[in-house]
GUBA-948072 format. One record per residue (C-alpha): residue in three letters; chain; y, x, z. Coordinates in nm, 4 decimals. Layout:
<rs>
R  rest  kette        c2        c1        c3
R   ALA      A         Y         X         Z
...
</rs>
This chain:
<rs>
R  rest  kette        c2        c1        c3
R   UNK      A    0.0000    0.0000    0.0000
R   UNK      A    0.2717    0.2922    0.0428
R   UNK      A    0.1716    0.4495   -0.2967
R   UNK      A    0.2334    0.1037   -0.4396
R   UNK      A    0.5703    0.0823   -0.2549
R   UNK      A    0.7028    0.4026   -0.3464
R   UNK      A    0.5810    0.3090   -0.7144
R   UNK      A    0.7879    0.0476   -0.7350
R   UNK      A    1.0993    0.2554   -0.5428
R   UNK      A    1.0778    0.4932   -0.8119
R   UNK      A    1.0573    0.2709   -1.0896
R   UNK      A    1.3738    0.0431   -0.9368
R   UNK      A    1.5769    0.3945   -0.9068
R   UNK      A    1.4736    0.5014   -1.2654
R   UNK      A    1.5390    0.1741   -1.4013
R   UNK      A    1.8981    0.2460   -1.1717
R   UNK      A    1.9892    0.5630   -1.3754
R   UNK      A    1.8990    0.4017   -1.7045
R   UNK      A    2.1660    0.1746   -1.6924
R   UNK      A    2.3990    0.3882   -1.5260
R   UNK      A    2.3669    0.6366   -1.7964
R   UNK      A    2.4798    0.5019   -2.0991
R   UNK      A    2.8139    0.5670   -2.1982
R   UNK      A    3.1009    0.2662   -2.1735
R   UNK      A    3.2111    0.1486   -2.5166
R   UNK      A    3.5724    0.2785   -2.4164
R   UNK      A    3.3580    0.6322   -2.3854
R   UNK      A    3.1917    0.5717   -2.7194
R   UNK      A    3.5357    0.5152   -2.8518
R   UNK      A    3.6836    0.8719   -2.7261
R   UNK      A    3.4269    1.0800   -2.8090
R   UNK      A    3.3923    0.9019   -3.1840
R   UNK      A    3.7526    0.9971   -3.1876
R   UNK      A    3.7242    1.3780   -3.0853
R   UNK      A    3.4474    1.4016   -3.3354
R   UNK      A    3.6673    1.3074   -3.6327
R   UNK      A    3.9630    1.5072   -3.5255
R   UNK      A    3.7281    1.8448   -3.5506
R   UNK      A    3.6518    1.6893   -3.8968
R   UNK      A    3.2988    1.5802   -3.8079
R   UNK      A    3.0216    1.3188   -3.8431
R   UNK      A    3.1529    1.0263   -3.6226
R   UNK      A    2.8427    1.0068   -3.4346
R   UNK      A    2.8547    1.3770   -3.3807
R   UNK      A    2.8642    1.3276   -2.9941
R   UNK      A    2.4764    1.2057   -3.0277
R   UNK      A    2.3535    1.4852   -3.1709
R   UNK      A    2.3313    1.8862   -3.0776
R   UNK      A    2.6861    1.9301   -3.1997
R   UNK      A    2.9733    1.9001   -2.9618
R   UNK      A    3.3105    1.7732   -3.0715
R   UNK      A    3.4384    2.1531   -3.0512
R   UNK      A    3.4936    2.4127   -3.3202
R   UNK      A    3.4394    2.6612   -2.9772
R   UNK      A    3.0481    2.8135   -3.0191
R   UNK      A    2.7769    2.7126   -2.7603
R   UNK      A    2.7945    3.0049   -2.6195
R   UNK      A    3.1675    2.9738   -2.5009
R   UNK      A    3.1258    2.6074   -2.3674
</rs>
């Protein structure tokens, strides 16, 4: 009965952090703009690419 219980705790927190993790459409908005101001894909900010010209290693 405990491993069940802390089962289900884990799953509510995950399920918690889920939701809590995806960006706000005001977010979505920003970093769609900082992408096209660098000159790149708008949905750069969901790939590997930052919206920087700086390289990964300076970041």
């Amino acid at each position: 009965m405990k491993f069940l219980a802390t089962i289900i705790l884990f799953a509510f927190i995950a399920l918690l952090g889920q939701g809590s993790a995806e960006p706000s459409r005001n977010d979505i908005s920003v970093y769609e703009k900082l992408c096209q101001t660098f000159g790149l894909e708008k949905d750069c900010w969901t790939t590997a690419n930052p919206p920087t010209k700086r390289p990964l290693a300076d970041i």
